[in-house]
C-alpha positions in Angstrom: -11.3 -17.6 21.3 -14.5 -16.3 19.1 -14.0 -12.7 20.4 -10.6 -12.6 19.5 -10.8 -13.9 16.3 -14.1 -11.6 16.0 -11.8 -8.9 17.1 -9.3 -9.9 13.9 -11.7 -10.1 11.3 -13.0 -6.8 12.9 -9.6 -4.6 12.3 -9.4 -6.6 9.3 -12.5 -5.6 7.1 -11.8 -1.5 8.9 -8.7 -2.1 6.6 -9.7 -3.2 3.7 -11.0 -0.1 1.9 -7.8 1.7 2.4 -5.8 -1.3 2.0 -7.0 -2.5 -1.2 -6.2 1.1 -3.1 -2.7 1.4 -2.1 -1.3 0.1 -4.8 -3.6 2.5 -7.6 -3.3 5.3 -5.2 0.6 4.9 -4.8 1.2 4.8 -8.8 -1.1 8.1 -8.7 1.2 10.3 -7.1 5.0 8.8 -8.3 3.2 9.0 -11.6 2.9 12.8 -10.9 5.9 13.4 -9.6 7.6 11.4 -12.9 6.1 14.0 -14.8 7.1 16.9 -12.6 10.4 16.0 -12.9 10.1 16.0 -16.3 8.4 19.0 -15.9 5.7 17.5 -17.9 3.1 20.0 -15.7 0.4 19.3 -18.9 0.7 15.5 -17.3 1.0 16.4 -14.0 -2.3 18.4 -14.2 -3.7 15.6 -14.7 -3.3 13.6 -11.5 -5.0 16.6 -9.7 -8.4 16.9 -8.6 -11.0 18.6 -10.5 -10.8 20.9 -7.3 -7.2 21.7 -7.6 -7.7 22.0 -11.3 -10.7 24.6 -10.5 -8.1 26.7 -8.0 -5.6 26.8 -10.5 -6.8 26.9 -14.1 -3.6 26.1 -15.7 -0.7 23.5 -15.7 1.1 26.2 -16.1 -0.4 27.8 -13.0 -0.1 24.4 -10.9 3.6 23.5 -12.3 4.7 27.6 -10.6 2.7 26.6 -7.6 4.8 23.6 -7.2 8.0 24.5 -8.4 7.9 27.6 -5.9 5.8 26.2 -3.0 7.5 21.9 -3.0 10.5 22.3 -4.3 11.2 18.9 -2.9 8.4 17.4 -4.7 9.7 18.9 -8.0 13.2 17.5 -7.8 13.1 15.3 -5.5 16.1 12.9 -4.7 14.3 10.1 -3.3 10.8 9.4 -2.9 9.2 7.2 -0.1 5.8 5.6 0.3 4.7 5.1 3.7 1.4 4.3 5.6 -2.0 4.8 3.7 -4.6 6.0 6.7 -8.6 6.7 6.5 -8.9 10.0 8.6 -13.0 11.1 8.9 -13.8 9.2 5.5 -11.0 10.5 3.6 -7.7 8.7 2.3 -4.1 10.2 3.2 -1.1 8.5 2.1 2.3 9.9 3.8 5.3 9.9 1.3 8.6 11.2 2.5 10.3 13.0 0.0 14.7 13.9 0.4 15.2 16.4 -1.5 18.6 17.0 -3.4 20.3 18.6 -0.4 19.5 15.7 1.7 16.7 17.3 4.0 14.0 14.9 4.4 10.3 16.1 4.3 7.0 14.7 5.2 3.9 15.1 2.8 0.4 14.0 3.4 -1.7 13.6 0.3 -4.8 13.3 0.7 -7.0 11.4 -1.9 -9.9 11.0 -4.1 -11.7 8.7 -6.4 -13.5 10.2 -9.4 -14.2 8.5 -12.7 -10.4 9.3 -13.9 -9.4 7.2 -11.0 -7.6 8.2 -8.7 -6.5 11.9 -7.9 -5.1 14.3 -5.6 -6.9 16.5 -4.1 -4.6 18.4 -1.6 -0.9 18.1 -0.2 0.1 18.9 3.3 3.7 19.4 3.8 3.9 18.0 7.6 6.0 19.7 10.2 9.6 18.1 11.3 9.3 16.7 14.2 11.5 18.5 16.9 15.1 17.3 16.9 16.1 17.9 20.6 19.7 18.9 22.3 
């Protein structure tokens, strides 16, 4: 009985970090993609990390880089939060995104804390899985 409930409290606290910034980490990236909607890329900008901002100078810069490179991000239809997952110290959250055609996507964001709060610091757009015959 005391190993398994050592066992729970275990898992339990290995969750906690990630768990307890889902909510400010979530409101981080539909907060950007409010404002790319709007195509607000000045406010947009500002949910990125100062690496991306480094890479890309400009909201300008970062609004063409979306609007060519995640289309689905820019207009997206609907917009899904799904699991928030620590991988080698760092903080993903996976949001599928259907775009306005109906195609569904897979996006890993990964995550950082700096004195702003919290920011984005790099999207992966994830691979469909294989649909077979």
């Amino acid at each position: 009985m005391r190993l398994g409930l050592f066992a729970v409290l275990t898992v339990a606290a290995l969750t906690l970090p990630a768990a307890a910034q889902e909510e400010p980490i979530r409101k981080t990236i539909e907060d950007q993609i409010d404002a790319l909607q709007a195509d607000d890329f000045a406010r947009a900008f500002t949910f990125a990390s100062p690496n991306i901002k480094s890479i890309f100078g400009t909201p300008e810069n970062f609004g063409a880089m979306v609007t060519q490179g995640y289309p689905m991000v820019h207009r997206p239809s609907s917009v899904r939060m799904l699991e928030l997952r620590e991988v080698a110290g760092n903080l993903w959250q996976r949001v599928m995104i259907t775009d306005l055609e109906g195609r569904v996507h897979m996006l890993d964001y990964q995550m950082i804390e700096t004195p702003e709060g919290w920011q984005i610091n790099a999207v992966q757009l994830l691979r469909a899985p294989d649909v077979g015959a």
